[in-house]
TORKOLRO-390087 format. One line per field, with one value per residue: residue number from 1; residue in three letters; x, y, z of N, C-alpha, C in turn; chain. Coordinates in nm, 4 decimals, always signed. Each point is the difference from the previous one (the first is absolute). Layout:
seq: NUM / ...
type: ALA / ...
neast: X / ...
nnorth: Y / ...
nup: Z / ...
caeast: X / ...
canorth: Y / ...
caup: Z / ...
ceast: X / ...
cnorth: Y / ...
cup: Z / ...
mol: A / ...
END
This chain:
seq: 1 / 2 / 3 / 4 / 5 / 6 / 7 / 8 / 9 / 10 / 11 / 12 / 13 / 14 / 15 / 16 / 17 / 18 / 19 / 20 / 21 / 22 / 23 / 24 / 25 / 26 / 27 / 28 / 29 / 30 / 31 / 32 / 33 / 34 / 35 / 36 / 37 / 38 / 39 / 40 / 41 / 42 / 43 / 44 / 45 / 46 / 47 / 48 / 49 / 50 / 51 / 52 / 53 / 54 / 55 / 56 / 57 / 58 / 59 / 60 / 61 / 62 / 63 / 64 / 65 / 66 / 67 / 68 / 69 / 70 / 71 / 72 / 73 / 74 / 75 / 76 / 77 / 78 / 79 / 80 / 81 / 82 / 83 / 84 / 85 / 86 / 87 / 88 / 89 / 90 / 91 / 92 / 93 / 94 / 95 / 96 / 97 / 98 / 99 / 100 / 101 / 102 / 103 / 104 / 105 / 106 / 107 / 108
type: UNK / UNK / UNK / UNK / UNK / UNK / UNK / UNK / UNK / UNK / UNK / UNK / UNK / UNK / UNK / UNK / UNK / UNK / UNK / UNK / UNK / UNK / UNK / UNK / UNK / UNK / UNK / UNK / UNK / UNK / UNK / UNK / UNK / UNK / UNK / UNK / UNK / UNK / UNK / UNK / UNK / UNK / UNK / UNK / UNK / UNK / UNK / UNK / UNK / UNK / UNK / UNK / UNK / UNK / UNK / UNK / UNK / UNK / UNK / UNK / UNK / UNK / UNK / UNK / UNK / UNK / UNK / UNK / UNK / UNK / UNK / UNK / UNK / UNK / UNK / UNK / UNK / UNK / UNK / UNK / UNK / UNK / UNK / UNK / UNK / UNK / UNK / UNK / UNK / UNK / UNK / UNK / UNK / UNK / UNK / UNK / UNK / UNK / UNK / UNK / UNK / UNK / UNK / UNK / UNK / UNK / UNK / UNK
neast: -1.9929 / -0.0083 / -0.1115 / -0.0794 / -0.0692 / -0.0324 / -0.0677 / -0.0969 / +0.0535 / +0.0598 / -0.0279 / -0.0029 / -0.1090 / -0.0833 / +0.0382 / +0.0132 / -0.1233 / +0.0114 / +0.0178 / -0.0858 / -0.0730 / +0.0613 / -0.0502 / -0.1011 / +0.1004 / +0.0148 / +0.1129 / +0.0025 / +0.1507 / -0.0086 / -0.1643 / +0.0697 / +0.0904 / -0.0749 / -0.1149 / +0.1178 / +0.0468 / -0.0939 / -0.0315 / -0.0850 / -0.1301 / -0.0298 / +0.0882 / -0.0017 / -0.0877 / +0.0030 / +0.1312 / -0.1032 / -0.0544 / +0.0828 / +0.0118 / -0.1089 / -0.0466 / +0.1048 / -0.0115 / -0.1387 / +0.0594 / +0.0727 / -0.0483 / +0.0693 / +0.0087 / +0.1266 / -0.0790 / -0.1082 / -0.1395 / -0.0328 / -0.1183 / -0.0398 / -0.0392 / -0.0979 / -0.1022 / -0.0681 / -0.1234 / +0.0373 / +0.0073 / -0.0658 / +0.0747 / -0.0933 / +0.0602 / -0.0092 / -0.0205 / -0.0123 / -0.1106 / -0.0636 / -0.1133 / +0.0681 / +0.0610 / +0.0357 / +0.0921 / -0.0226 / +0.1018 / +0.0260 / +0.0772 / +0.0511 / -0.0528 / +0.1636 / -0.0780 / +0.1292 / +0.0374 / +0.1200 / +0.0131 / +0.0862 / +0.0936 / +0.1019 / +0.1018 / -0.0182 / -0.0790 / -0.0124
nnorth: +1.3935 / +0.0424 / +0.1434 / -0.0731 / +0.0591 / -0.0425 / +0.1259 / -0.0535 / -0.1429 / +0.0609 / -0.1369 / -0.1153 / +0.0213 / -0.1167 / +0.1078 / +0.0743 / -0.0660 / -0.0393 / +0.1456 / -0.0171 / -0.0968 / +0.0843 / +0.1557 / -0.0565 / +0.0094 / +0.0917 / +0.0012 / +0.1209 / -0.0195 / -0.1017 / +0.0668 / +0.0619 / -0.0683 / -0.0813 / +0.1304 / +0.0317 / -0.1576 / -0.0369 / -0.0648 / -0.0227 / +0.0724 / -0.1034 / -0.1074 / +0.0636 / -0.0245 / -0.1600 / -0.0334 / +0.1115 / -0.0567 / -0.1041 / +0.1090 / +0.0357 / -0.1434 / -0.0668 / +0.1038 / -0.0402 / -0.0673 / +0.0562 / -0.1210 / -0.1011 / -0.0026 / +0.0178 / +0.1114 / +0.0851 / -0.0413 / -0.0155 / +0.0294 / +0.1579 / -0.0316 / +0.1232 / -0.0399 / +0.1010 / -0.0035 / +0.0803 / +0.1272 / -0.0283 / +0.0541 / +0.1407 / +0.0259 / +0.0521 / -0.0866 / +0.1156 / -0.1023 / -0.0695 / +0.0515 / +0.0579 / -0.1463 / -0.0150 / -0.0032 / -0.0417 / +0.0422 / -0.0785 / +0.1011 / -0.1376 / +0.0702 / -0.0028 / -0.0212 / +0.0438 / -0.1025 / +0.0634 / -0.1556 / +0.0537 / -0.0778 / +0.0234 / -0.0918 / +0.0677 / +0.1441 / +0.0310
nup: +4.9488 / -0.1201 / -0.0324 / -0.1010 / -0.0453 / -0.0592 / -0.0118 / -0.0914 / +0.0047 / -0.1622 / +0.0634 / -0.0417 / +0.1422 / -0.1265 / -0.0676 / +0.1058 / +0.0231 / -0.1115 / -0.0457 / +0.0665 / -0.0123 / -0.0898 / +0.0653 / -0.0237 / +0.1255 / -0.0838 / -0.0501 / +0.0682 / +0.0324 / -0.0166 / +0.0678 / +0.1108 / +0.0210 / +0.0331 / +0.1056 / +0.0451 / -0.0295 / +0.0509 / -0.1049 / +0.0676 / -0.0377 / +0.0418 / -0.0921 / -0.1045 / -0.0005 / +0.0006 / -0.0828 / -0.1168 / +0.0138 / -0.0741 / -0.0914 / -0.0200 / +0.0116 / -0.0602 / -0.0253 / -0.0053 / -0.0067 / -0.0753 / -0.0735 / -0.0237 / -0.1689 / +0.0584 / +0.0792 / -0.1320 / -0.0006 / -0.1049 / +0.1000 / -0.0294 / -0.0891 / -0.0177 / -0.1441 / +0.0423 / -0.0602 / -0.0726 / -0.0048 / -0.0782 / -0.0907 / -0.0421 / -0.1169 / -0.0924 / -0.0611 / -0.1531 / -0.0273 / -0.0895 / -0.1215 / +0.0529 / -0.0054 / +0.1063 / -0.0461 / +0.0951 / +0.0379 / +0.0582 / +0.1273 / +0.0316 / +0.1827 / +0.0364 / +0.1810 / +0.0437 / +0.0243 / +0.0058 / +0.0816 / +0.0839 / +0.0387 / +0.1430 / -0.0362 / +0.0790 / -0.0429 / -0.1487
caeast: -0.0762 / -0.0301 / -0.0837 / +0.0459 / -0.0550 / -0.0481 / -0.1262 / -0.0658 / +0.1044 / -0.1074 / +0.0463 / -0.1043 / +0.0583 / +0.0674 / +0.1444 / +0.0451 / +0.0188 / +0.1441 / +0.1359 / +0.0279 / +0.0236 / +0.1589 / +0.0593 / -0.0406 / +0.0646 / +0.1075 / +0.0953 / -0.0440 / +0.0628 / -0.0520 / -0.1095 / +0.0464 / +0.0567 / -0.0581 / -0.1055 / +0.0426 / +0.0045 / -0.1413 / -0.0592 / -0.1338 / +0.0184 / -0.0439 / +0.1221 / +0.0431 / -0.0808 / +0.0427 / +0.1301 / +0.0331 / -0.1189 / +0.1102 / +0.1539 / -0.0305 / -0.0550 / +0.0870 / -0.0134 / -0.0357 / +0.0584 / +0.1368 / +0.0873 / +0.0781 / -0.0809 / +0.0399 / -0.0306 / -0.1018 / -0.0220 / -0.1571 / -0.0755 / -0.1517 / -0.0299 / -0.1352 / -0.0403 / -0.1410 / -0.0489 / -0.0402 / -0.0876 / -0.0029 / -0.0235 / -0.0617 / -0.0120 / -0.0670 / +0.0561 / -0.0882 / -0.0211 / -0.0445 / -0.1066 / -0.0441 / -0.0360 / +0.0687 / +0.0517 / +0.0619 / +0.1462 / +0.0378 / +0.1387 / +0.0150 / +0.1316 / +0.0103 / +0.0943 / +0.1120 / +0.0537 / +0.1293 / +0.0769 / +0.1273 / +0.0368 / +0.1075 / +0.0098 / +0.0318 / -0.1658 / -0.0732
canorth: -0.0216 / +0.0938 / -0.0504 / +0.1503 / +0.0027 / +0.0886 / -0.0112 / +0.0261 / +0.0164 / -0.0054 / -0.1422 / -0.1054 / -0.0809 / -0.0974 / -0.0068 / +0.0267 / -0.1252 / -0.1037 / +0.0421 / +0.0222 / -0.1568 / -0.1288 / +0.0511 / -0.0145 / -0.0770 / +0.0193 / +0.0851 / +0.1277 / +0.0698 / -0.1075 / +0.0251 / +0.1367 / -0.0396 / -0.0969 / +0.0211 / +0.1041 / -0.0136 / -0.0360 / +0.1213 / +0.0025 / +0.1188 / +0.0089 / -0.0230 / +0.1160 / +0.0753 / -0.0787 / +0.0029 / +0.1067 / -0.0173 / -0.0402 / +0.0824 / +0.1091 / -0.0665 / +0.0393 / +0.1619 / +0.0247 / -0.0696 / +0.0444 / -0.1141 / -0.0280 / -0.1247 / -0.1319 / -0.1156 / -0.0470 / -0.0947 / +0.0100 / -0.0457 / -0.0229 / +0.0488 / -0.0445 / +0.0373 / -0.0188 / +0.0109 / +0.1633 / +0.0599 / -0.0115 / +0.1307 / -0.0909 / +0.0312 / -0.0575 / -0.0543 / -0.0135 / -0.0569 / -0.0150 / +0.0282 / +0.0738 / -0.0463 / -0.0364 / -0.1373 / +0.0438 / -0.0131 / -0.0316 / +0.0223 / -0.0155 / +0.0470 / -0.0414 / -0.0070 / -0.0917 / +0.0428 / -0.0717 / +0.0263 / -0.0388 / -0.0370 / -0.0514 / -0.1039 / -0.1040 / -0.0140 / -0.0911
caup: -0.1208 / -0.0479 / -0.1428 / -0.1255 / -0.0165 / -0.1810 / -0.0500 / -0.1292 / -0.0939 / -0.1023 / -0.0492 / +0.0071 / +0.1185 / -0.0648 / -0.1060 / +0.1163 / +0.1075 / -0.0450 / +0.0666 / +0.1737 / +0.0346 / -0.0059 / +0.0733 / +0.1824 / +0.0953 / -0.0421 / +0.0624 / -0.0786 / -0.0801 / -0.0679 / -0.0722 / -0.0891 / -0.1024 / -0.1514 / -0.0905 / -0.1338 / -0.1398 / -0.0434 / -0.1009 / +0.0342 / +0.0387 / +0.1725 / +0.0963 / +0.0109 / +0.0938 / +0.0955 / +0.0507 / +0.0885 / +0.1653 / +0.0905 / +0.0298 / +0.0709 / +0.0865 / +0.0527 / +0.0108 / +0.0926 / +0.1375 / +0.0057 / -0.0179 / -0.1515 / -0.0578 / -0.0002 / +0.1613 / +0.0372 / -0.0855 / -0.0610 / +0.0683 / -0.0983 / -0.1078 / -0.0199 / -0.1048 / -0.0449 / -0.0712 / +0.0013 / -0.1185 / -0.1296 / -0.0844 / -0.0936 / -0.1411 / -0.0783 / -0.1245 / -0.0576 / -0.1034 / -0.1255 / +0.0289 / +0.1050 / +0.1294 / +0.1007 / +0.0917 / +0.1407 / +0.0489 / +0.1380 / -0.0051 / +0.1409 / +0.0366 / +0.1256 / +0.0826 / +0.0009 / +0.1635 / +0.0195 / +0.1275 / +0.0031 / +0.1740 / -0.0343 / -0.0346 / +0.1395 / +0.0206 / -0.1130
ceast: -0.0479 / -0.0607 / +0.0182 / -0.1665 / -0.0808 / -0.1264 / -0.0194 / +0.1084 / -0.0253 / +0.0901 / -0.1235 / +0.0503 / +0.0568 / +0.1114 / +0.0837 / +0.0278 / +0.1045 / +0.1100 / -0.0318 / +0.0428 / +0.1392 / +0.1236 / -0.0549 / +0.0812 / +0.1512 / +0.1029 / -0.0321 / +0.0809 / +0.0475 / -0.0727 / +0.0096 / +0.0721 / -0.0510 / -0.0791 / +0.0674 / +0.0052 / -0.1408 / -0.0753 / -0.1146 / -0.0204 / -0.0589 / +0.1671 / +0.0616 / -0.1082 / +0.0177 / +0.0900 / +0.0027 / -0.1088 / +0.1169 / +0.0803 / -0.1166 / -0.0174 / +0.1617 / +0.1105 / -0.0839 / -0.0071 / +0.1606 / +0.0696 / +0.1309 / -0.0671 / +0.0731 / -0.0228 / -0.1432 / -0.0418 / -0.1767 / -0.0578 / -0.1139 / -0.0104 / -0.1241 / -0.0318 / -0.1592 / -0.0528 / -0.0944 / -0.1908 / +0.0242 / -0.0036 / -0.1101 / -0.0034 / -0.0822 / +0.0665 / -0.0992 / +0.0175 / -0.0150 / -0.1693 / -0.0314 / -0.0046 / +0.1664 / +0.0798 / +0.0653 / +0.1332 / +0.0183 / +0.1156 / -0.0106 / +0.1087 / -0.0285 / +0.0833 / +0.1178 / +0.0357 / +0.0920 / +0.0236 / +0.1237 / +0.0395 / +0.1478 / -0.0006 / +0.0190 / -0.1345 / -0.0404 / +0.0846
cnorth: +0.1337 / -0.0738 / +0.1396 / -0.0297 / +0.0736 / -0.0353 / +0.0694 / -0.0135 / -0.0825 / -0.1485 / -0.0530 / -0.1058 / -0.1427 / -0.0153 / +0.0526 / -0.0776 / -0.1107 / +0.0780 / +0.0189 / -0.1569 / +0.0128 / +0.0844 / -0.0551 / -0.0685 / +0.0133 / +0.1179 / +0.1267 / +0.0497 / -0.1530 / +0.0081 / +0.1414 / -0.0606 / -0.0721 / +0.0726 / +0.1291 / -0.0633 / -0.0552 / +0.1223 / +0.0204 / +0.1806 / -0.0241 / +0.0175 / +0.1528 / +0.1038 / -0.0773 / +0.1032 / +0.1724 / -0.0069 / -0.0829 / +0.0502 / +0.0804 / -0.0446 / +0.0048 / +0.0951 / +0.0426 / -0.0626 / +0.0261 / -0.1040 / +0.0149 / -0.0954 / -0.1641 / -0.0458 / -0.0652 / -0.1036 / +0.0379 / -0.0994 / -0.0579 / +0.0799 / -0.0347 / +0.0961 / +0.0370 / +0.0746 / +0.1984 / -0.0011 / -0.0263 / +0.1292 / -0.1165 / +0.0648 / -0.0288 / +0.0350 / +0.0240 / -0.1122 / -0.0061 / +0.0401 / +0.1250 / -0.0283 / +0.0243 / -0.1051 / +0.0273 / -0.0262 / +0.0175 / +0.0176 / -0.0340 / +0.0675 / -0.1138 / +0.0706 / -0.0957 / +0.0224 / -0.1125 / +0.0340 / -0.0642 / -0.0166 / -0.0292 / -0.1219 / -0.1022 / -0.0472 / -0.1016 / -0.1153
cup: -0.0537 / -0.1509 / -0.0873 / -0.0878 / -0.1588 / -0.0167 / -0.1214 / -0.0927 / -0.1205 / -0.0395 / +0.0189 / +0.0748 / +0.0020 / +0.0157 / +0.0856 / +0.1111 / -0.0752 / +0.0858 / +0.1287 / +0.0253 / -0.0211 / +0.0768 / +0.1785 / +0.0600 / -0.0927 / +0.1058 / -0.0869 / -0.0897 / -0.1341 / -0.0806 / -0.1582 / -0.1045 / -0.1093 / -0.0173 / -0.1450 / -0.0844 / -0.0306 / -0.0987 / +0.0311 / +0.1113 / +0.1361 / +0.0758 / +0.0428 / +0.1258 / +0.1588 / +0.0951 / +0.0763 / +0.1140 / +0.1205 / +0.0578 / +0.1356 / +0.1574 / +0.0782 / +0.0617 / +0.1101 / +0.1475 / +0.0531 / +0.0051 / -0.1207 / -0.0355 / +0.0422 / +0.1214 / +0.0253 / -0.0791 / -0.0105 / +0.0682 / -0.0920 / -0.1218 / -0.0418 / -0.0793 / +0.0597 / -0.1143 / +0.0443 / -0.0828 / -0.1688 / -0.0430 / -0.1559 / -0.1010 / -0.1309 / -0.1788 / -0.1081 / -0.0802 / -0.1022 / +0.0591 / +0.1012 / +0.1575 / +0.0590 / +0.1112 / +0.1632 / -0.0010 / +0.1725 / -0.0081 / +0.1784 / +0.0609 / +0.1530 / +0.0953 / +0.0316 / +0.1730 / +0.0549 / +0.1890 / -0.0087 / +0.1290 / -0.0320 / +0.0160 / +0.1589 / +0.0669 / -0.0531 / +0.0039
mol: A / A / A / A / A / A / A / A / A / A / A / A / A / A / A / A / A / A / A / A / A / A / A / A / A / A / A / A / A / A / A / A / A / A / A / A / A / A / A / A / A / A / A / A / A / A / A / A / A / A / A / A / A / A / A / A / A / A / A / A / A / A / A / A / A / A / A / A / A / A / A / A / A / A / A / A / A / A / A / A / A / A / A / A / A / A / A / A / A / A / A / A / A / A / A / A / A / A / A / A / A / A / A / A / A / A / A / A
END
């Protein structure tokens, strides 16, 4: 088993966690595959934490299979927006940790 791991990465953990659910208990090199055509900018950040997770175990993508895929929730960066009047509106830019394990497929 081997993991891969991303921190402070600038998605909104939400919108991230859809694309981990539909890669979990998938085949890796499977996963790689549908997440390229997904237009969504987590898939694209997904798939390179996959590739790495797998890399770093000296596996091929076609023997292992996605154990876990877990979205948590980071630090908020916090901005601000001028208004009308002088006043100010807040902008929240959520970031998340991502953390992909992978096992070969006889384990899992």
């Amino acid at each position: 088993m081997s993991k891969a791991l991303l921190k402070f990465t600038r998605v909104a953990p939400n919108k991230a966690r859809m694309i981990a659910r539909e890669v979990q208990g998938m085949n890796a090199e499977l996963a790689l595959a549908s997440l390229e055509f997904m237009p969504n900018k987590a898939a694209r950040i997904i798939s390179k934490v996959i590739a790495s997770a797998v890399a770093n175990g000296d596996f091929e993508p076609e023997e292992v299979v996605i154990t876990s895929c877990r979205v948590d929730k980071a630090s908020v960066m916090k901005r601000f927006r001028p208004r009308a009047r002088g006043t100010a509106s807040r902008i929240l830019k959520p970031t998340a940790h991502i953390m992909v394990e992978v096992a070969k497929a006889e384990e899992a």
